[in-house]
N, C-alpha and C positions, 0 to 999 in steps of 0.2 A: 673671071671678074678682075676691077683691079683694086688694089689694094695697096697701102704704104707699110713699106717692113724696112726693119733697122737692120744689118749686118752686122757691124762693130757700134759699141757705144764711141758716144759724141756730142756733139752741139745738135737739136735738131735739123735744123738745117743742111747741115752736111753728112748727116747719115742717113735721114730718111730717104727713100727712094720710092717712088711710083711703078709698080710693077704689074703683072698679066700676071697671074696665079688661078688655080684651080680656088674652088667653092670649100671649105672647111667642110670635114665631115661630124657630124656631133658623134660625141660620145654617150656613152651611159647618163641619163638623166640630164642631158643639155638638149638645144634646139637650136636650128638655125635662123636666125634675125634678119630680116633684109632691113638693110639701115638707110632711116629718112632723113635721121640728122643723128650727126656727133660732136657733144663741144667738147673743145679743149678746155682741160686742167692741167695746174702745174704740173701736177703728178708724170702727166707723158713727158713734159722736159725732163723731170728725172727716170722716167724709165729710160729713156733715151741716152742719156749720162750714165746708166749701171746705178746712177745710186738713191734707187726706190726701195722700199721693204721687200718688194716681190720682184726680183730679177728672173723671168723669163727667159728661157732659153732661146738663142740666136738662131737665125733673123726671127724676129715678132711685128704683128702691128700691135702699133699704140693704139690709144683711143677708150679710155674708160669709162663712157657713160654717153649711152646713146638712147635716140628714142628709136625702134623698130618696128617692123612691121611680121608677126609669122605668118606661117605658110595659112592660115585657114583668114587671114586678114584683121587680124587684131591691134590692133597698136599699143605697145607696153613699152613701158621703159627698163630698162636693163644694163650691167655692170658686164661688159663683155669677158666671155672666160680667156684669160690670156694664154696662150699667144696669137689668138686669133680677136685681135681688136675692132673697136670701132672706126677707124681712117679706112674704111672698104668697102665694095658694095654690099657683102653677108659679113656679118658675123656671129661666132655660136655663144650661149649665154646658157645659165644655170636656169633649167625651165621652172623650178619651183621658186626661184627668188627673184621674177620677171611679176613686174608692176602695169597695172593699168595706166595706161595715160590719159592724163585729166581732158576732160571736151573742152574746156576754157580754156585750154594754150594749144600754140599749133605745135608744131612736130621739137621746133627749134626750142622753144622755150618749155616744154613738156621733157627734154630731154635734160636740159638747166635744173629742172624742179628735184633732179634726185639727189647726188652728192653733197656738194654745196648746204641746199636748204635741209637734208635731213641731219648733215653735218651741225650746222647751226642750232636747228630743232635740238638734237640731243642736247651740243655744248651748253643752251641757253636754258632750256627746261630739265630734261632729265639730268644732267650735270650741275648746275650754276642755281636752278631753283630761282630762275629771273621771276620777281615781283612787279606786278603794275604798278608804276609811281617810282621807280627804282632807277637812276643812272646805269645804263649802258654804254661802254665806249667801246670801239671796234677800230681795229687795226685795218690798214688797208683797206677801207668803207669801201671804195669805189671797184674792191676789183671782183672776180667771180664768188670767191667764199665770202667777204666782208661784204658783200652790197645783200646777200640774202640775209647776212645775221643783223643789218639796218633794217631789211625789212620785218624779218622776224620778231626785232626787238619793239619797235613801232606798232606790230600788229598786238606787240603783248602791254600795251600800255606805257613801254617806258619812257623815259627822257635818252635820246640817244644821241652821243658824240661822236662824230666818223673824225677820223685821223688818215689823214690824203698825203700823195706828194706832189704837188705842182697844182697849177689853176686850175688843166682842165681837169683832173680828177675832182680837186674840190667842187666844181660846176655840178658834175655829176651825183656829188655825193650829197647835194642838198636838193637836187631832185629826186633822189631816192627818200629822203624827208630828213633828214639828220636835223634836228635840233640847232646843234652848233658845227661847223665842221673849222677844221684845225691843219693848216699847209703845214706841213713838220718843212718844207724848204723856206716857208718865209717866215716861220712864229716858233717859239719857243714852247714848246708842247707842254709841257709839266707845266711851265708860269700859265698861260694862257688856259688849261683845265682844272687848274688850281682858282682860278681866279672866277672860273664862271660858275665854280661848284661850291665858294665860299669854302674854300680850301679842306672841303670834304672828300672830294675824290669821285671815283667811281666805286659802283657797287658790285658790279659784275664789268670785266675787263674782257672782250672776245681777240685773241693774238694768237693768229697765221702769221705769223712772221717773224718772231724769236730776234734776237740780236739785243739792236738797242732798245726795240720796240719794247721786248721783254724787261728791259730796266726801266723806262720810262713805266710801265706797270706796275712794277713792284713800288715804286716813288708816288704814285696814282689812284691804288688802290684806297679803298675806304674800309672805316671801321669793320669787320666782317663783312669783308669785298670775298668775291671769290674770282682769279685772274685762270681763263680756260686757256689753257694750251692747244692749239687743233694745228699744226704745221710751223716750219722754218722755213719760210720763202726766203729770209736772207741771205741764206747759206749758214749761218750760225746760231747753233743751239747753244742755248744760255744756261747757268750753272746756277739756280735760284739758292739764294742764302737762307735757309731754315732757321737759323737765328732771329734773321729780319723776319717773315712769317709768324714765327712766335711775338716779337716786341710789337710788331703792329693790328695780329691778330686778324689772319686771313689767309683763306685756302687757296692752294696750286692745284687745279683741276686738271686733269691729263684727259684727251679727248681720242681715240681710236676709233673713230666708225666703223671702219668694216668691219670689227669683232664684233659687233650687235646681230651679224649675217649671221654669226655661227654661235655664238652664243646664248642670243635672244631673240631671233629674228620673226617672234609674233611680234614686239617692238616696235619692227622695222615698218612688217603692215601697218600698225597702228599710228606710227607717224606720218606715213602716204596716206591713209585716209583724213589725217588731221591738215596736211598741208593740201590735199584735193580740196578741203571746202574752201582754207583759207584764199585757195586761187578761184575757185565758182564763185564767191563774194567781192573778188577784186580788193583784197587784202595785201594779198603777195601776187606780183607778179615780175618773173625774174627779166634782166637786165641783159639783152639779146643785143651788143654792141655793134657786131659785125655775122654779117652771114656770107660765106666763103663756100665756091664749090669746092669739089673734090683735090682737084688738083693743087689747091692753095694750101691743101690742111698740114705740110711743112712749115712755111713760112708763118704761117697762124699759128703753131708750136712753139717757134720761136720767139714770134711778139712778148706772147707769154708769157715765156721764162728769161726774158732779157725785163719783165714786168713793165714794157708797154701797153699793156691792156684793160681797157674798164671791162665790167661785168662779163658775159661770154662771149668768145669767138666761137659758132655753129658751121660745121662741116655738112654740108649735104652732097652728095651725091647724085650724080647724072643721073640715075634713077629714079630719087625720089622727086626730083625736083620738079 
């Protein structure tokens, strides 16, 4: 089969390689996946870089989140077990924590539906306790994690601010519904959601991206706002003043998904059946920017992680396709 595996970390671009490799063999309680589509997440820029939570042993493929197909002809979605990722024709996956994929999306956007929107789901309900009627604002609205926690927030009733960098994200980020959306390259983000909120703020803050975005939060937040932490796509994790949380009185939510796999993970079902209806209704439906064969799924790594990308980039394979 062929498959893309890193040798040394590096920029994706320059380490991934397209290679002929044998078929993964499963192990104890895994399965193997013949994969329809794979999108890209940040995450494979940093597994790629060495500096992800779960550093895989050399060579790996990337590729965390694929829709597949098993052997008896099923379609499920699944978190592929690493080092045998999704950039390939198979990949093996944990068979007891493999998801149905919803009839309302096809392969591409059914495979969008897990990370990301259960990412959100948790950050926004099980975390942040989002109220209909509630200010939402969302870091990086237009990209893979921020455009489902738009949709998500929209699907729950609230008022939602997406925060863009350039026009065409903004474009984007008001067809996904946003309320207001806010260029942080040409407006002054704190004046400008200060101004539209009657200098209330937001209620619940959703921030992938830590840095300055993260201070711009803490300045933004509202009266018993709670600001969800779920990634550093800047490269910089922020240093939150527990002082400042005490005087203005508001929670820092810490978001880790994958610990709901092993810790909770009837959870996990429970929010796959919550997000399957909301896509059968035509509520959510994820944001499938580019679809890229096989061969492409380097350079689509690095769109990525250089943060050229709205919603997802879908890898398919000469297989599936």
């Amino acid at each position: 089969m062929q498959a893309w595996q890193v040798h040394e970390n590096g920029e994706p671009s320059e380490v991934m390689r397209l290679t002929e490799t044998g078929r993964p063999v499963p192990g104890d309680g895994q399965v193997l996946l013949r994969v329809r589509a794979a999108n890209v997440n940040f995450p494979d820029a940093l597994l790629c870089r060495g500096q992800y939570q779960v550093r895989p042993p050399l060579p790996f493929t990337p590729g965390v989140e694929i829709c597949g197909e098993t052997e008896d002809g099923r379609r499920v979605l699944a978190t592929p077990a690493l080092p045998y990722g999704g950039f390939a024709e198979y990949a093996l996956a944990d068979a007891a924590a493999l998801l149905p994929a919803p009839k309302a999306l096809d392969d591409a956007e059914a495979a969008a539906l897990h990370i990301g929107y259960q990412t959100g789901w948790f950050g926004l309900h099980r975390r942040a306790r989002l109220e209909a009627g509630e200010t939402l604002l969302v870091h990086a609205a237009a990209g893979g994690v921020g455009s489902a926690a738009v949709q998500l927030g929209k699907a729950a009733g609230a008022t939602v601010i997406g925060v863009v960098g350039g026009a065409e994200k903004a474009a984007v980020a008001r067809e996904l519904g946003c309320d207001l959306v806010v260029d942080r390259r040409a407006e002054d983000v704190i004046a400008t959601v200060k101004a539209a909120t009657g200098g209330r703020g937001a209620d619940v803050i959703y921030d992938p991206v830590g840095g300055e975005a993260y201070a711009q939060s803490a300045k933004l937040v509202a009266f018993e706002g709670r600001i969800v932490v779920v990634g550093f796509a800047s490269g910089t994790i922020p240093t939150p003043a527990l002082n400042h949380a005490l005087v203005k009185n508001y929670a820092v939510l810490g978001l880790h998904w994958g610990l709901y796999n092993t810790k909770n993970p009837e959870l996990v079902g429970h929010c796959h059946e919550q997000l399957t209806e909301l896509a059968a209704r035509g509520a959510i439906k994820p944001l499938v920017s580019e679809r890229v064969p096989l061969a492409g799924a380097a350079a689509a790594v690095q769109k990525v992680a250089d943060g050229r990308s709205t919603g997802r980039i879908a890898v398919t394979t000469e297989v599936a396709a």
